[in-house]
Residue, then its C-alpha position, 0 to 999 in steps of 0.5 A: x368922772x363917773x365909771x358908766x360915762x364916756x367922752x369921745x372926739x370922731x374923725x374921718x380919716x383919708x386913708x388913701x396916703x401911708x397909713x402910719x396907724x398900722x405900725x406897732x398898734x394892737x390889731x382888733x377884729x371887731x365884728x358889733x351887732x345892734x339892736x340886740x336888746x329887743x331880745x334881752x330881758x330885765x329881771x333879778x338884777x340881771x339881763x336874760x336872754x330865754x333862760x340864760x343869764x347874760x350880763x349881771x347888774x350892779x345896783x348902779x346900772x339897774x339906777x341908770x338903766x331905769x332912768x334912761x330910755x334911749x340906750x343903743x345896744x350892741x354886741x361886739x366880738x373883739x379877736x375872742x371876747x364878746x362883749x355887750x354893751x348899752x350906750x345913751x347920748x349924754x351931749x355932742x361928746x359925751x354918752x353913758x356906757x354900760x359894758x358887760x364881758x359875754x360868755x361865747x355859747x350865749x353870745x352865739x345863742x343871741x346872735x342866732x336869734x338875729x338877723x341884727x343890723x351889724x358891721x365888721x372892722x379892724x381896729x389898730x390902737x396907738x398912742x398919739x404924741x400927747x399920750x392919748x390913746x386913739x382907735x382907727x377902725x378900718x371898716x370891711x364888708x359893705x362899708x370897705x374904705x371907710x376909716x374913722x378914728x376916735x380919742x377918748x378923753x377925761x373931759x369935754x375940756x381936755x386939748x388933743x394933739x391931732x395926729x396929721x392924718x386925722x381928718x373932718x372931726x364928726x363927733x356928735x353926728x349921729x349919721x356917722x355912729x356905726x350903729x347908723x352905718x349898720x342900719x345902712x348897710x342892714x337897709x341896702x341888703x335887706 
């Protein structure tokens, strides 16, 4: 499979009963502004913010990023590390990704430029009985109560144990990307 595509299942989870995904998992604090790319430039094989150089290209990415033009952006803070990252919708599972590591001074300088449509949750990563790694984000903030869970796969093909507390699967739904929950949330504050 190619290094810049990602294939992901999306689940609601009813988070009302035990919450066994909390047990033994790697605890994230993940705050992910959108939009940041209207702020970004392309140029010498690399992404600049004013003049500071944000995220250096490979030749491959300036190929993908030349070829498609519906990329969602975002900046995410995960614990410590910022990291940016450009996605593009491939089919209901899959989406080309681009990731960057982000030094924190620019990061900061970015967002500071902002406001950007942004949501903050904890995430606990565990592995299922099959051996597939899931992600639960616990959203905070405007979007408290909400839980969703994600598995990444190595093909669209691969067969999933699904964990009992997973719930609605709403993979390929755009309305539940956290890029559309930002927006909404950015909608009802702004």
């Amino acid at each position: 499979m190619d290094d810049h595509v990602e294939i992901e299942r999306r689940f609601l989870v009813d988070g009302r009963e035990k919450k066994p995904w909390r047990e033994g998992s790697e605890i994230l604090l993940i705050e992910q502004h959108y939009n940041v790319a209207t702020h970004l430039e392309k140029r010498a094989g690399a992404l600049w913010f004013n003049d500071t150089k944000f995220a250096v290209l490979t030749q491959s990415e300036i190929e993908l990023l030349a070829k498609n033009i519906a990329w969602t952006t975002r900046l995410r803070k995960s614990n410590d590390t910022y990291m940016l990252t450009y996605k593009s919708r491939i089919s209901k599972d899959t989406a080309f990704e681009l990731e960057w590591v982000v030094e924190e001074e620019p990061a900061l300088a970015l967002l500071a430029s902002g406001p950007f449509p942004s949501i903050e949750k904890t995430r606990y990563v565990l592995t299922g009985g099959d051996g597939m790694m899931w992600e639960v984000d616990e959203f905070e903030g405007g979007l408290a109560g909400l839980i969703l869970a994600e598995v990444e796969l190595p093909s669209s093909q691969t067969e999933v144990v699904l964990p009992p507390w997973v719930g609605q699967e709403i993979t390929g739904l755009a309305s539940w990307s956290n890029h559309a929950l930002a927006e909404i949330l950015a909608f009802r504050t702004g």
